[in-house]
N, C-alpha and C positions, 0 to 999 in steps of 0.2 A: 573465665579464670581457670587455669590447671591447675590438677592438683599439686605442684610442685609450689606452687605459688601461693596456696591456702596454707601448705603445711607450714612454710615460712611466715606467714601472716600469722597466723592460729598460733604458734608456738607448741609448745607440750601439751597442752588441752588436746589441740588436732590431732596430734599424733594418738593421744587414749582413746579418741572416740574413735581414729582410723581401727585401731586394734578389736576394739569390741564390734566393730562394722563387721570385722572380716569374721569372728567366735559366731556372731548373730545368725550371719550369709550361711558359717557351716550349719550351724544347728537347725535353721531353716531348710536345708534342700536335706540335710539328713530324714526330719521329719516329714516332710514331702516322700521320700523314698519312701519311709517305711509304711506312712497309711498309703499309697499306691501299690505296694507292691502285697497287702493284705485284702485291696479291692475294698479298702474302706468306704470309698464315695459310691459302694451299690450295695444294694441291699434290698434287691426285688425279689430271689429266690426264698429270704426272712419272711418276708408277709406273704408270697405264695405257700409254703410249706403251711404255716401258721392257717391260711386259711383253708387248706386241707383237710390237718388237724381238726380244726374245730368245724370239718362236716364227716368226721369220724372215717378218716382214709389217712390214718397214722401212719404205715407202713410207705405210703408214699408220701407224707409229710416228711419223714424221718430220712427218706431217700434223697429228697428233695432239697433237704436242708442241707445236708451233707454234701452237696455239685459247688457250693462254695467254700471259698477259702476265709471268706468273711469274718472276722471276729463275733462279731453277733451271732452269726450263723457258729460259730461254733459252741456257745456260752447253749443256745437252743438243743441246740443239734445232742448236748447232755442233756438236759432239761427230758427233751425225749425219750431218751433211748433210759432215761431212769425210770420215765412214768412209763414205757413199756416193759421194763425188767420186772416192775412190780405192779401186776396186774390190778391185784386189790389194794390200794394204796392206806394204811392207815397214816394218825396223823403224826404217829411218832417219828413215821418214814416220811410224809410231806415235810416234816420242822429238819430232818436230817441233810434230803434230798434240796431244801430252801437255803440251809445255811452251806451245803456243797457250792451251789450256785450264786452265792453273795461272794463267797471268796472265790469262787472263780473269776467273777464280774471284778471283783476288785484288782486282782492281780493284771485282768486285762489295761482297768482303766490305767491303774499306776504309770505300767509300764507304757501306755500311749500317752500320759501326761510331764512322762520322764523330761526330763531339759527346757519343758515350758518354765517353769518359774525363773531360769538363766533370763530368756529370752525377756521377761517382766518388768527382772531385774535392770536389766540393761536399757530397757525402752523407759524408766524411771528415770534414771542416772544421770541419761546420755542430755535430755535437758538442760540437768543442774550442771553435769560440767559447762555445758554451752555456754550458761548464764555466769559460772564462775570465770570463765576463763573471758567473759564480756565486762566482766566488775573489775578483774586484773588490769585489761587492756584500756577503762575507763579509768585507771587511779593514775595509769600510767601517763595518759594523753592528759589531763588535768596536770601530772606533776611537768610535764611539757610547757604546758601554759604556765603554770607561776614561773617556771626558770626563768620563760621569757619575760616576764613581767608587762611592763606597759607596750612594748615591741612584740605580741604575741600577734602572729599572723591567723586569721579562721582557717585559711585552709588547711593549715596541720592541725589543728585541734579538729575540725571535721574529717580529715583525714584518719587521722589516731581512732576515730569516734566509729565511722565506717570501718575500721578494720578489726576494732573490738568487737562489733556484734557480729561476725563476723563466724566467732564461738558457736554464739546462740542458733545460728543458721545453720550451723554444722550440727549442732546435739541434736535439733530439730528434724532433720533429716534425716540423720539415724535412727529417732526413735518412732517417727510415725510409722512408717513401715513393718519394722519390728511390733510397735502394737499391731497391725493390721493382721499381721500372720500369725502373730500368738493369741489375739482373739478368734480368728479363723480354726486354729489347731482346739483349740479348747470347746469352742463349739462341735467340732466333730465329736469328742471324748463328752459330751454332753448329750447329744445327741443319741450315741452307742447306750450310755446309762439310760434311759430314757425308752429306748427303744425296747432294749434288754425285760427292761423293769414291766414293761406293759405285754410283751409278747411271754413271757414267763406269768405273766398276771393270767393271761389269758389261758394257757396251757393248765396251768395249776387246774381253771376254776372249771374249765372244760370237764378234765377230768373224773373231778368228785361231783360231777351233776349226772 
């Protein structure tokens, strides 16, 4: 079946869910773009540096960290270059140097979780219209049948019947996908927190021993 042929069947349901396919399609390769082109999916030079660090070759931790463009790596890459600015660290300057680092962390996450909630949205939605636009096309094939009364043929009532779920096949298909990648994007930004939180954990503790 083409898609000229669905839109005509679907009626205006099809047409919304078409719309929010194509908002989705952008928002996805948008966010693809942007963690690829920050090198989001590596983060080998993070725990090399890290492990440097904590065999006391700071100086090439702090070099090290810095070869990426990494988000993480750069959330560290401060982490660093603060616990080397202040040799003796007291704890007024760890709680200062902490909350530095929480909002930097945060501004990152924001901003990589930016447009996920659209995508949430839509992968919600896109079901129920399916399913309305299948309750529609079901009131209507029923109202088919009683017109006809005792001369009411199945094959148009099965016909009417196949072309209402018809809806539901389409929301369905918009939004499995849509979740697949907006769960996909959200674990990366999960991932980052996570990362962040334990490799800052470790630097901190390094430090004051």
């Amino acid at each position: 079946m083409g898609l000229n042929s669905l839109l005509s069947l679907g009626g205006p349901i099809v047409y919304i869910l078409l719309l929010l396919s194509v908002y989705a399609l952008a928002v996805i390769l948008y966010k693809a773009h942007v963690f690829y082109k920050v090198q989001f999916f590596k983060n080998q030079n993070l725990s090399d540096s890290v492990e440097l660090w904590l065999t006391n070759k700071k100086k090439e931790a702090y070099e090290e960290v810095n070869k990426s463009d990494n988000p993480e790596s750069e959330v560290i890459s401060f982490t660093m270059y603060q616990l080397l600015k202040h040799k003796n660290i007291s704890a007024k300057i760890e709680s200062d140097v902490r909350e530095e680092i929480t909002r930097l962390s945060e501004e990152r996450i924001n901003y990589y979780s930016s447009k996920l909630d659209s995508l949430q949205v839509i992968a919600t939605i896109a079901p129920l219209l399916g399913l309305l636009g299948t309750v529609f096309g079901m009131i209507e094939a029923f109202q088919q049948m009683e017109s006809a009364g005792k001369s009411v043929d199945p094959s148009v009532l099965s016909g009417g019947i196949w072309e209402a779920l018809l809806t539901t096949a389409a929301g369905l298909s918009v939004a499995i996908p849509i979740v697949v990648c907006e769960s996909y994007f959200r674990s990366l930004v999960e991932r980052f927190k996570i990362n962040v939180e334990s490799s800052v954990t470790k630097l901190l503790t390094s430090n004051l021993s």
